[in-house]
C-alpha positions in Angstrom: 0.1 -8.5 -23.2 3.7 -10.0 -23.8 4.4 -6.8 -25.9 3.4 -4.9 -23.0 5.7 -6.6 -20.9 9.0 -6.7 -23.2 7.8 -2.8 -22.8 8.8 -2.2 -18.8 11.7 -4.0 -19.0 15.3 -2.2 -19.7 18.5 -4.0 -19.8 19.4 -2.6 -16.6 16.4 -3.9 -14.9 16.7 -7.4 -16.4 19.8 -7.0 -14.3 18.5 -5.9 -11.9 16.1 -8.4 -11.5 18.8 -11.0 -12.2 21.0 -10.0 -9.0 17.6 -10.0 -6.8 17.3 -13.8 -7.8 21.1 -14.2 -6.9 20.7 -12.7 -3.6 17.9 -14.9 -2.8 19.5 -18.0 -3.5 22.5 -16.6 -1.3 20.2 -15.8 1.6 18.4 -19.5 1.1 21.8 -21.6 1.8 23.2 -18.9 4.5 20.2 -17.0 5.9 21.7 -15.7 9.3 24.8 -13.9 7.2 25.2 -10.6 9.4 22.4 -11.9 11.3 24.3 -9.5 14.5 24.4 -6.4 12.5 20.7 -7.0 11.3 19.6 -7.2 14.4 20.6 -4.5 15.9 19.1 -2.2 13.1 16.1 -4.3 13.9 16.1 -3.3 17.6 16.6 0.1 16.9 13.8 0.2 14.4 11.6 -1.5 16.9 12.8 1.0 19.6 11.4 3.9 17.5 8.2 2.3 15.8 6.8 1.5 19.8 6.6 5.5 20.0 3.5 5.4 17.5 3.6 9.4 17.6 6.8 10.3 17.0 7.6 7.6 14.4 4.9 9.2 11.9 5.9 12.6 12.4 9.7 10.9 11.7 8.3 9.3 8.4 6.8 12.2 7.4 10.0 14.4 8.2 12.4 12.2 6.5 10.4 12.0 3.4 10.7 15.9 3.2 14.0 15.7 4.2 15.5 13.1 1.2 13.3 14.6 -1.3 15.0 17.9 -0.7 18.8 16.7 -0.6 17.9 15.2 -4.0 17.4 18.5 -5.2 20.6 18.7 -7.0 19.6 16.2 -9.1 15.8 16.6 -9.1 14.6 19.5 -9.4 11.8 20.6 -8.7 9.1 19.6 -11.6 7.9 21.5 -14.4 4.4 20.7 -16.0 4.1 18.9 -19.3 1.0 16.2 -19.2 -2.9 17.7 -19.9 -3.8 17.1 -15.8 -1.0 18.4 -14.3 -2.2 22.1 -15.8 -6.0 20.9 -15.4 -4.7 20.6 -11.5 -2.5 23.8 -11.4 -5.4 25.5 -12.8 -7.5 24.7 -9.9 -4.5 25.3 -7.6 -4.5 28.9 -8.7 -8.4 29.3 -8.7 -8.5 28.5 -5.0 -5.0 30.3 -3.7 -7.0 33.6 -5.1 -9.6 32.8 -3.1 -12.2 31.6 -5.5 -14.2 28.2 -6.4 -14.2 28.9 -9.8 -13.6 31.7 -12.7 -16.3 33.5 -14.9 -16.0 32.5 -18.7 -13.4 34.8 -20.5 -15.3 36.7 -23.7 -12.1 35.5 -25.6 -12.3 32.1 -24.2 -12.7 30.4 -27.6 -9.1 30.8 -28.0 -7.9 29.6 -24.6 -10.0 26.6 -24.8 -8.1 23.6 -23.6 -8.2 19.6 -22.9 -9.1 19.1 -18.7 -11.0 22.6 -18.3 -14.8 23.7 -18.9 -15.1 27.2 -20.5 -18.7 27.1 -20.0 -20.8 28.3 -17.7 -17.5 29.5 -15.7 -13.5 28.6 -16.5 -12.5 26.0 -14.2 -10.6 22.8 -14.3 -12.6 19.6 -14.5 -11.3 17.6 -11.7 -12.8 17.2 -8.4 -11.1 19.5 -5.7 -9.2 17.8 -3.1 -5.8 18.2 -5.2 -6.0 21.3 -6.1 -6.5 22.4 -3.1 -3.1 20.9 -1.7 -1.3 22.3 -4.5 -2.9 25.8 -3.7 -1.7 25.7 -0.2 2.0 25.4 -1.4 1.3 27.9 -3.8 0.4 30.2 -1.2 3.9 29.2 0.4 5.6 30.2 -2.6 5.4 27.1 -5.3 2.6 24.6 -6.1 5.2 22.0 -5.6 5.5 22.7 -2.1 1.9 21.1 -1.6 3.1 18.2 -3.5 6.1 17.6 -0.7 3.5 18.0 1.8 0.9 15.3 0.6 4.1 13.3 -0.2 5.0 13.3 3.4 1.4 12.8 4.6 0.9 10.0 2.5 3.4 8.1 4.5 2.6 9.1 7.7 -1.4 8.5 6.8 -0.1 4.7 5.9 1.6 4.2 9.0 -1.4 5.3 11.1 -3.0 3.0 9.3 -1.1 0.0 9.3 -0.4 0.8 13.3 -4.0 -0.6 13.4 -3.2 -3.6 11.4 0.2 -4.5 12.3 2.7 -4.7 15.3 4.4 -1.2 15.7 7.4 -2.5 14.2 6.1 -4.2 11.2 3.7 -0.8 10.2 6.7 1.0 10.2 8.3 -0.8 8.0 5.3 -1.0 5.3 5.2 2.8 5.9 9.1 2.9 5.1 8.3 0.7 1.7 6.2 3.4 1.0 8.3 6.1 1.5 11.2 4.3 -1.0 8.4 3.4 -3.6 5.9 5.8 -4.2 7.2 9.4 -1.8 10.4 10.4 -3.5 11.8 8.9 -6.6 8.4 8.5 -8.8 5.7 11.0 -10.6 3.8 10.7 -7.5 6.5 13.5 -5.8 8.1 14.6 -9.0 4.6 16.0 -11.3 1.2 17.5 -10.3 -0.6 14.8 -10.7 0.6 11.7 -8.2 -1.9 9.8 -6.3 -0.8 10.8 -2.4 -3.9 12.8 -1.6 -6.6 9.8 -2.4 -3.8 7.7 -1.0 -3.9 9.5 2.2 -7.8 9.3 2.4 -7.9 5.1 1.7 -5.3 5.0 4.5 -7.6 7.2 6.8 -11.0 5.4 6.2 -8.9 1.5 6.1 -7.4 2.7 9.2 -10.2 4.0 11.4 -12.2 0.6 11.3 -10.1 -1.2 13.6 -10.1 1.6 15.7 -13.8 2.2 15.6 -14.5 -1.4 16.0 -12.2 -1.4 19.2 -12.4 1.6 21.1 -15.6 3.1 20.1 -14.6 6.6 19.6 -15.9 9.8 18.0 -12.7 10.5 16.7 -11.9 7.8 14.8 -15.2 7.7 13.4 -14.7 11.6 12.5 -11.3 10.3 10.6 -13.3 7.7 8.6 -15.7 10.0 7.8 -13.2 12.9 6.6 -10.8 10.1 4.4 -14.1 9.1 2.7 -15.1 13.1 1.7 -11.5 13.4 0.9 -11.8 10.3 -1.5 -15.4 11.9 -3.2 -13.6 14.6 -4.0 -9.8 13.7 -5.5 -10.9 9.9 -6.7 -14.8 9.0 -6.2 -15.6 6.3 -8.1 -12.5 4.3 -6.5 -12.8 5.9 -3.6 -16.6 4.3 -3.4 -15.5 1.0 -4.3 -12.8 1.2 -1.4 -15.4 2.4 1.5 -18.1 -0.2 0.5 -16.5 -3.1 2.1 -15.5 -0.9 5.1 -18.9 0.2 5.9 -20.6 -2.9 5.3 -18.0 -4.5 8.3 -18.8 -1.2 10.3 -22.6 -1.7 9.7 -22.5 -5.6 10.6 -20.5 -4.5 13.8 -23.0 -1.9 14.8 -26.4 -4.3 14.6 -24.6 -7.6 15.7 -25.8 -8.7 19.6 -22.3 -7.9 21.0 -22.0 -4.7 19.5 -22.2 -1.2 20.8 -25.0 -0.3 22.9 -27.0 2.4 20.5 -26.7 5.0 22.5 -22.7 4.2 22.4 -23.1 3.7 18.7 -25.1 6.8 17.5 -23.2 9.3 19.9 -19.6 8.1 18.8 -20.1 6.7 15.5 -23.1 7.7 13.6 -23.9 10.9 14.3 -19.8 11.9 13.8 -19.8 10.2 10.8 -23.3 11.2 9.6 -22.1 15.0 10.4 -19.2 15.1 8.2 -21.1 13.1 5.5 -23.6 16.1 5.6 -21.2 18.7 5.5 -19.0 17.3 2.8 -22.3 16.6 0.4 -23.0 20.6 1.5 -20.0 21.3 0.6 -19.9 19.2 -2.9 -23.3 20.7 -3.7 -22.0 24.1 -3.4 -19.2 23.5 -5.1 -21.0 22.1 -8.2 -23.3 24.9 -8.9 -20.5 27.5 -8.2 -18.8 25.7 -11.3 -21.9 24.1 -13.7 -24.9 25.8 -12.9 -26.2 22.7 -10.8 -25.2 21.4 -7.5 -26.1 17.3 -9.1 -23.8 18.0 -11.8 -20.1 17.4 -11.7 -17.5 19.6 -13.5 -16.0 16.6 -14.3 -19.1 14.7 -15.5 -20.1 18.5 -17.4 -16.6 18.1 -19.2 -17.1 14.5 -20.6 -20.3 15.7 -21.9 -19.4 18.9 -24.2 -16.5 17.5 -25.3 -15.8 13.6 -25.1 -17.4 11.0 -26.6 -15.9 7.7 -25.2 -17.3 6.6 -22.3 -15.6 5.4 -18.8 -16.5 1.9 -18.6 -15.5 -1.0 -20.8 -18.9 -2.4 -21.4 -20.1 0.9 -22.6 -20.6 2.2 -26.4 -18.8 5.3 -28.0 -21.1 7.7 -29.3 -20.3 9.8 -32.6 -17.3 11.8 -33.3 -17.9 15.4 -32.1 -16.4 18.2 -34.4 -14.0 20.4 -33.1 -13.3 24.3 -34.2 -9.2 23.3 -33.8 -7.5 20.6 -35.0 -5.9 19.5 -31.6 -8.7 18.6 -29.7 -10.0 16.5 -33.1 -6.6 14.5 -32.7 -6.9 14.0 -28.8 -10.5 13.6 -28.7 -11.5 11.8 -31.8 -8.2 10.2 -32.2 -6.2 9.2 -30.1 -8.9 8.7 -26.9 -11.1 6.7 -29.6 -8.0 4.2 -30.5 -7.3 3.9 -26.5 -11.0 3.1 -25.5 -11.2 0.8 -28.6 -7.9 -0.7 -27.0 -9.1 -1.4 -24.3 -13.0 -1.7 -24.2 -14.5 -5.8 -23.6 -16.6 -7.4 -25.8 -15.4 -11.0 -25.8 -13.3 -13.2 -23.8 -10.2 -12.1 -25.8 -10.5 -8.8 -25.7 -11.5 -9.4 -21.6 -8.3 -11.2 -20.9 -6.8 -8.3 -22.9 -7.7 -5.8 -20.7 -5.8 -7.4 -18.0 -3.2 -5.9 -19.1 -4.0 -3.5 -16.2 -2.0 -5.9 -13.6 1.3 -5.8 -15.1 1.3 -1.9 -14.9 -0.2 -2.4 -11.6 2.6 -4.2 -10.1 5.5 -3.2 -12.1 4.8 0.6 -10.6 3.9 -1.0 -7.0 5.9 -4.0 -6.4 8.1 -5.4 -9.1 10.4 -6.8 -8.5 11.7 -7.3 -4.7 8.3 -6.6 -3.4 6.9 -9.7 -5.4 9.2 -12.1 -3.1 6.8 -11.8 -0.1 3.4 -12.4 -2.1 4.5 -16.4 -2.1 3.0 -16.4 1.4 -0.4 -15.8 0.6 -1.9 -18.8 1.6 -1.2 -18.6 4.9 -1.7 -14.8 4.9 -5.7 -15.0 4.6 -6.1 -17.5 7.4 -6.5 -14.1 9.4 -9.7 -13.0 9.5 -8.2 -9.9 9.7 -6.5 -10.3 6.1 -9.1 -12.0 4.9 -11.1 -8.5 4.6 -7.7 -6.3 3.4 -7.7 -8.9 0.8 -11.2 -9.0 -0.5 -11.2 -5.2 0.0 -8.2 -5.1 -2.5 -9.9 -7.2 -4.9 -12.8 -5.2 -4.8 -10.5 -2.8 -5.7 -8.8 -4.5 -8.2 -12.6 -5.5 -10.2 -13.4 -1.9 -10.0 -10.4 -0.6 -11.8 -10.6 -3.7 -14.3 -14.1 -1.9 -15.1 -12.6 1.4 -15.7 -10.9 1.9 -19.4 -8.0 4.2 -18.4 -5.7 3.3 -16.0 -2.7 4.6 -14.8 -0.8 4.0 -11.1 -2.5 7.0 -9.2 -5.7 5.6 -10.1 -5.5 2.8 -7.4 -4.0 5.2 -4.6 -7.0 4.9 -2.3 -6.3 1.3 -2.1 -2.4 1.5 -1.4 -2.3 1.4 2.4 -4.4 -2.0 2.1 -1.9 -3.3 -0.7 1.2 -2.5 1.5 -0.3 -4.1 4.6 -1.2 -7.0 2.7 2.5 -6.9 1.5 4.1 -5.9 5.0 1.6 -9.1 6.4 3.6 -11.0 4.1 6.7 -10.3 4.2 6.3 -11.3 8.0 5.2 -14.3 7.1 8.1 -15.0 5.0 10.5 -14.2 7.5 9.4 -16.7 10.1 9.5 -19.7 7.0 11.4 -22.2 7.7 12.8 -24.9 5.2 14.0 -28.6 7.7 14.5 -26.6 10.1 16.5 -23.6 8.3 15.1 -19.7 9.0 15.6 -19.3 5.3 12.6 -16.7 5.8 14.9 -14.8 7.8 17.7 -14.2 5.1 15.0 -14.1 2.1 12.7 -11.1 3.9 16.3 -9.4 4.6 17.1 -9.5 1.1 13.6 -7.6 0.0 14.2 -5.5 2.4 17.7 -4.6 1.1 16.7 -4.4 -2.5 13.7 -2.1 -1.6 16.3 0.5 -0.5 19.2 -0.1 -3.2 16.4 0.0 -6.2 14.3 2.4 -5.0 16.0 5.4 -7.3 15.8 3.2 -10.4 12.5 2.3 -10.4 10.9 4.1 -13.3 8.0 5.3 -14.7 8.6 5.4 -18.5 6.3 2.3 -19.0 3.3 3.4 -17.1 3.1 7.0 -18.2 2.5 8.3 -21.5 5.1 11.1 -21.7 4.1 14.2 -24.1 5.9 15.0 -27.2 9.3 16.0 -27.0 8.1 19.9 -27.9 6.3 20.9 -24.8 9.9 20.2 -22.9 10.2 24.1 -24.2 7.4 25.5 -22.7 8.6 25.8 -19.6 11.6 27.9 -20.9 9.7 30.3 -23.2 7.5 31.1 -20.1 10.8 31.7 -18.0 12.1 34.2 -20.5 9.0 36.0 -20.7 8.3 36.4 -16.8 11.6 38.2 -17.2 10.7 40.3 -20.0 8.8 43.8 -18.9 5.3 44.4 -19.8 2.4 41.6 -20.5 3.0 39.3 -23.5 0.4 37.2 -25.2 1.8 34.0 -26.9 0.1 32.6 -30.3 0.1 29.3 -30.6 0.1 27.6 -34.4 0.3 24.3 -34.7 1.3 22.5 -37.7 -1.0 20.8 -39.7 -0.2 17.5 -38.8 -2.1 14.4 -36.9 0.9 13.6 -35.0 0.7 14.3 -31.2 2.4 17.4 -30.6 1.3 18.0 -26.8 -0.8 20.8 -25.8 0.4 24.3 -25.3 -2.6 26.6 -24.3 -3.0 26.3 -20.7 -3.4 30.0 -18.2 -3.7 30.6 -15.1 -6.7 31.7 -13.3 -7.4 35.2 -14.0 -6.6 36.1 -17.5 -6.8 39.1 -17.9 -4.1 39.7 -15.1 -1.8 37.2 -16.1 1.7 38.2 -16.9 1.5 35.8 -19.4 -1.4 34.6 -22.0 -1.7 31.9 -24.3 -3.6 31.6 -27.3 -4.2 29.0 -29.7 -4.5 29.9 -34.0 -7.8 28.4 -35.3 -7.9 27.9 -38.7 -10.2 29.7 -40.5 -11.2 31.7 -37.3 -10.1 35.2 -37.4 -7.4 36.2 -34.1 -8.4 39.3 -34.6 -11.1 40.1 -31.8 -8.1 38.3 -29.6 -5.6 41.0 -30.8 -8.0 44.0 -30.2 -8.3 43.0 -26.7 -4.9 42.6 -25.5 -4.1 45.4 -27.7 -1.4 46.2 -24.7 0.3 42.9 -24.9 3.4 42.6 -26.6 2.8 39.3 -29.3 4.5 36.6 -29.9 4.3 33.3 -32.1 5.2 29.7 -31.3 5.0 27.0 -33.6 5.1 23.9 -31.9 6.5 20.1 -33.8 9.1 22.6 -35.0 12.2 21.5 -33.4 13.6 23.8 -31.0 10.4 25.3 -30.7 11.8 29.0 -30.5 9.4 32.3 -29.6 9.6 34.8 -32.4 7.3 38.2 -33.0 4.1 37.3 -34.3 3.5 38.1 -37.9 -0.3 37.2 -38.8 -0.5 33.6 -41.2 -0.1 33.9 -45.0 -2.8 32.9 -46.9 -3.5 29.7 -48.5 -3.4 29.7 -52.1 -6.8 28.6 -53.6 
């Protein structure tokens, strides 16, 4: 655990941290310091939050807005992690106008981690994202879809917290957002952030006040469409978020003040049962289109054929599968075995252990100015109100802690109920008072100031586990083919090595059509069948974990001596 921590923390954010503390025993002996120039940002800010419309189509506009100015020094992303393809794959399935791909005949060699070969070629994760990233590749880049979800992220957390909060104070959560997780992190900057979930969580937290208060069809249309979004980019979390929610909207609908039932089934039930049924429709179709059977998941048809660690901690690992390449033996056999033996419970140890989960948790979300307000929290859950976000988020929190892999995106459905516990108490901070001082005033200032100056430095090194250094060149080999004429089929051969190298074969959606093809080298499996049947290609080799990785014409392997 301790290792883990000594593991987020650079010099520069020891600093960093160091000059937070500073400030906040600055703002404790002299907390009205600018208090004139505060408050008329504060007025202003108030001023635009009261016009609930137009300040989330702001938010979602300036989100767009910074992350393109930054585009001198951020450009826009290439791929390099095993999902980000798995997702791009799916992006380019559905932007041709297709659920899924019939199996190639030389799929054996373009078998890859994240995608089912078998009974069609598909990406293994649910559809949601893909389909975002297929409408901005129908607008000219994949990425495009990623600024979009950004931007709707934020705007889907201010909807929701308008619910929650005062229009001033959901505004601001919204804003924390925007500075945290929209702009400067892998959740903007990769193909495989956590703002589509993200969006759904805020949509189904968001429509139970709503539902509860005004009893309309709409909202209880919203609900339903964030919790189909939710089954299909992040179910199992997604499940764990709606239980609470519709256990509170069921209580609400039987108790003796409630909804008359005719009220209740015509604005709530049947809306929400409606969309239920189309989405399960919908998921059904989708599964058979990809498996074979509309009860069987691609993503649950993907663990099967080729892991053998399961999801859950308590769970056993069954035996080692073998592999016809080398790669997926290391990845599958290797390195996911040592992570779910890493992480799996079987003692109290090993249990406490796995709690390692809350550092990167709020290192990613919070650490460290957004920590500041969380000393509060005793007088945040004497709301009733808060006293559901909160056992909603713990919910949340035992669900991931049952989960071996984690990473930040993971708990996106949950993130508009973290930042409204968060905005809840950074309110209650600033209305502290110590003998009589508004130190609250100067102290919530100072988080507020230090969310904005740290919000480009926040990193994601220690949460992420970055590929090898060689895949940083696939992106450039496929550059300086796209410009070469013809079609061109690229060999992969790996060294014989157990080190992680990164994965290389990864194509688009029709094959056969692709400008571009890659091809892994199986040992003792002959290419030839491959060669014969892209006869027209021009070849070329790659030999990846030989540094530069450069593309040279492909000459067929020597033989091994005997």
């Amino acid at each position: 655990m301790f290792d883990l921590l000594r593991a987020y923390f650079s010099r520069t954010e020891v600093i960093a941290d160091l000059i937070l503390q500073a400030f906040l025993v600055f703002a404790w002996y002299l907390p009205l310091l600018g208090d004139k120039a505060f408050r008329i940002v504060e007025r202003y800010g108030t001023c635009v939050a009261r016009r609930k419309g137009f300040a989330i189509i702001l938010i979602a506009a300036v989100a767009i807005i910074l992350r393109l100015a930054l585009m001198p020094w951020l450009p826009v992303p290439t791929p390099k992690i095993h999902d980000e393809f798995g997702y791009l794959l799916a992006a380019d399935t559905f932007a041709h106008g297709r659920l899924t791909n019939p199996t190639h005949p030389m799929w054996v060699f373009f078998d890859t981690i994240h995608v089912n070969q078998h009974p069609t070629y598909m990406s293994k994760y649910p559809p949601a994202a893909g389909m975002v990233l297929a409408l901005g590749q129908s607008l000219g880049n994949p990425w495009i879809g990623v600024v979009f979800g950004a931007a709707g992220m934020c705007a889907a957390v201010l909807w929701m917290l308008q619910g929650w909060l005062p229009p001033q104070w959901a505004l601001l959560g919204a804003t924390l957002v925007l500075l945290r997780l929209s702009v400067f992190t892998y959740w903007m900057n990769s193909y495989w952030g956590g703002a589509i979930p993200a969006i759904a969580g805020a949509l189904v937290v968001g429509a139970l006040p709503r539902i509860i208060h005004r009893w309309r069809a709409r909202d209880a249309i919203i609900l339903g469409l964030g919790a189909d979004v939710l089954a299909n980019s992040r179910p199992f979390e997604g499940l764990i978020l709606c239980l609470p929610v519709f256990a509170v909207l069921g209580v609400w609908l039987f108790r003796k003040n409630g909804p008359a039932w005719r009220v209740a089934l015509s604005r709530v039930v049947v809306p929400l049962g409606a969309v239920a049924l189309l989405c399960g429709l919908f998921m059904a179709y989708y599964n058979w289109r990809g498996t074979g059977s509309p009860l069987l998941f691609p993503y649950v048809l993907n663990q099967r054929t080729y892991e053998t660690t399961p999801a859950f901690v308590w769970q056993k690992a069954e035996a080692p599968l073998q592999y016809l390449n080398p790669q997926f033996d290391y990845y599958y056999n290797h390195w996911e075995r040592d992570y779910w033996a890493y992480s799996r419970v079987y003692s109290l140890g090993t249990a406490f252990q796995h709690l390692r989960l809350v550092p990167k948790f709020v290192y990613f979300f919070m650490w460290p100015e957004l920590c500041v307000p969380l000393i509060t929290l005793p007088w945040l859950f004497r709301s009733r109100r808060f006293q559901f976000l909160g056992a909603q988020a713990g919910l949340c929190f035992l669900g991931a802690y049952c989960v071996v892999w984690f990473l930040p995106h993971y708990a996106a459905p949950a993130i508009a109920t973290v930042f409204a516990l968060i905005t809840q108490s950074l309110r209650h901070l600033r209305h502290w008072q110590f003998k009589g001082r508004p130190v609250g005033i100067g102290l919530s200032r100072v988080v507020v100031l230090f969310a904005i100056a740290l919000a480009p430095f926040h990193q994601d090194r220690a949460t992420i586990d970055f590929p090898p250094d060689d895949i940083e060149y696939r992106a450039g080999i496929t550059a300086k083919l796209n410009s070469l004429p013809g079609k061109q089929l690229v060999i992969v051969r790996y060294p014989a090595t157990e080190d992680d190298i990164g994965e290389w074969v990864f194509n688009e959606a029709d094959i056969d059509h692709a400008k571009v093809v890659w091809a892994r080298e199986i040992p003792g499996v002959s290419s030839k069948p491959l060669l014969d049947y892209f006869k027209d290609r021009r070849l070329w080799l790659v030999e990846p974990g030989i540094l530069p990785v450069e593309l040279e014409p492909y000459s067929p392997p020597s033989p091994r001596p005997e």
